[in-house]
Structure formats: structure tokens, C-alpha cells
N, C-alpha and C positions, 0 to 999 in steps of 0.2 A: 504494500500500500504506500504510495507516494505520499499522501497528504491528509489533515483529516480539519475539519472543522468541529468544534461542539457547543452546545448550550444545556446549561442545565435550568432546571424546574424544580424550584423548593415545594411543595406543598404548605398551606399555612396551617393546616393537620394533619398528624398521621394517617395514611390509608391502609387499608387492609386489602385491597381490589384496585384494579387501575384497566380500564379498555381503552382503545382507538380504532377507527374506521381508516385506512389510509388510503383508501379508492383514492385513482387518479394521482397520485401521487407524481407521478414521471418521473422523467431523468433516470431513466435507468441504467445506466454507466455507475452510478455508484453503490456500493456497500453501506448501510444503515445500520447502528447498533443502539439499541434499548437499553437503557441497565437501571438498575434501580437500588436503594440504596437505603439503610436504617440509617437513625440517629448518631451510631455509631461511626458511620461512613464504611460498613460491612454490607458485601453486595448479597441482595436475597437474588435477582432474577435477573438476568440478560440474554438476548435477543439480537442476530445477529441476521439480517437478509443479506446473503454473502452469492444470493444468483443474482442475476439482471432480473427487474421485475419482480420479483418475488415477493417485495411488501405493497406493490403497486396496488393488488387488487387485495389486502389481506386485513382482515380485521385482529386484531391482538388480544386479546385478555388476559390478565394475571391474578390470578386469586396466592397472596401471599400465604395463604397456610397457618394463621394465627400471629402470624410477625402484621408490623407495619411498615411503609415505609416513607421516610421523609423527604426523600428529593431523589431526582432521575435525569440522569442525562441523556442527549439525542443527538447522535455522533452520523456524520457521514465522512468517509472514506474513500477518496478519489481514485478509481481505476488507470485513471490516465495523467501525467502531469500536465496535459492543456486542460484539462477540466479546471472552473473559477469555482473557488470555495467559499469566497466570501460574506455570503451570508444563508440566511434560512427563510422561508419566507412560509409563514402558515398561515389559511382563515380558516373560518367556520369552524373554532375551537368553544366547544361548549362545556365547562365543569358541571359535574353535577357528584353532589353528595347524595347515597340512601344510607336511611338508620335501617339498623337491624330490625325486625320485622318483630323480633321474639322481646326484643328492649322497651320494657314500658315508657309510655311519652310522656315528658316532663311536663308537670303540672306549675302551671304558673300561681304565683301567691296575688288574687285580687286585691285591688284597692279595696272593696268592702271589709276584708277581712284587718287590715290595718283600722280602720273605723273601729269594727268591732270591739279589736284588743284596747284602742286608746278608749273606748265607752267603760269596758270593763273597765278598767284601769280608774276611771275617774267614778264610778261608782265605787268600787274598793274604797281609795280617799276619802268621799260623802260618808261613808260608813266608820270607819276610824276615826274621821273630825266628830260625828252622832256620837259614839261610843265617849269619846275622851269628854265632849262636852255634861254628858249623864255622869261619868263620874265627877268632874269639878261641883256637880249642880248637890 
């Protein structure tokens, strides 16, 4: 391999899962490498389209296996040294997080309930000022 350009992708949470669609991808002269990567900077999965073509029409999926991972680089690898490496160009990139299906859904604390506590709360007070006042009396 003559050349290689990369970029890396932090994730701003650990995942556990990662896909991509890379239809239409082109430029098939060059070699593509996935790799992904813990906290640790310890590689869990890499991916390697080392034919022509090969990630052009391929969709990817990685189910990490109970790890997560926190950032992945996206390497190409110049077949030729007249190939330009200089940059990357991606659209129609869309993140999407799911929660676990099995993971109860966080309950939010309402405004009411704040009400609530401060009522209690100032009834309690009305109560101990009553009390202390009968004993002075």
C-alpha cells in the first residue's frame, strides 16, 4: 500500500452496535479499513475491503458482544500512487441511538411532585409552630 489517508469518529457515548449502508460508495481502486476501538484505545472489530468494490455495495454491522466502543477510524489505502488522498467526503450520514428494548424507560420527576413535597413540607412546619405554640399556652 502506497498511501493511506484516515479520520477518526469519537462517539459522544459508548456503543455497543454500530451499522452503515455504503451503497454507491465508488472509487474502487482503493482498500477501506473499519476498526473500532474501547476507551482503552484496545481494538474490539476491524474490517478490511481489501477487493475493488467490495464495500461499494455492502452494508456493515457490528454487534460488539457486551464491550462498547468509543471511537472508530475510516482508513483508505491507495492502490496506486497517482490516486489523491486528500480528503473524505461523506453525506446522508444519519446517527441514531436505540435503548434496549428489555431496559425500563426512565421516569421523569414532574413538576407536580416538587409542589407536592414543598406542601408537605410547609404543612409539617404549620404543625410544629400549632404544637410548640399549645405548649407555651
Amino acid at each position: 500500500m502506497s498511501d493511506h489517508a484516515q479520520v477518526r469518529l469519537d462517539f459522544l457515548t459508548d456503543v455497543s452496535a454500530w451499522g452503515a449502508d455504503f451503497s454507491d460508495m465508488g472509487d474502487q481502486g482503493r482498500e477501506t479499513a473499519l476498526k473500532f476501538y474501547d476507551d482503552a484505545d484496545q481494538l474490539l472489530f476491524e474490517y478490511v475491503a481489501a477487493d475493488q468494490g467490495e464495500l461499494e455495495k455492502t452494508f456493515i454491522g457490528v454487534d460488539f458482544e457486551g464491550e462498547s466502543a468509543s471511537y472508530m477510524t475510516f482508513s483508505l489505502f491507495a492502490r496506486l500512487p497517482s490516486q489523491n488522498l486528500d480528503g473524505f467526503g461523506m453525506d446522508n450520514v444519519i446517527f441514531t441511538s436505540v435503548r434496549d428494548p428489555g431496559a425500563p424507560a426512565p421516569v421523569p420527576l414532574p413538576p407536580a411532585a416538587l409542589l407536592l413535597g414543598s406542601a408537605a413540607g410547609g404543612l409539617m412546619g404549620l404543625g410544629r409552630l400549632r404544637r410548640k405554640r399549645q405548649a407555651a399556652a
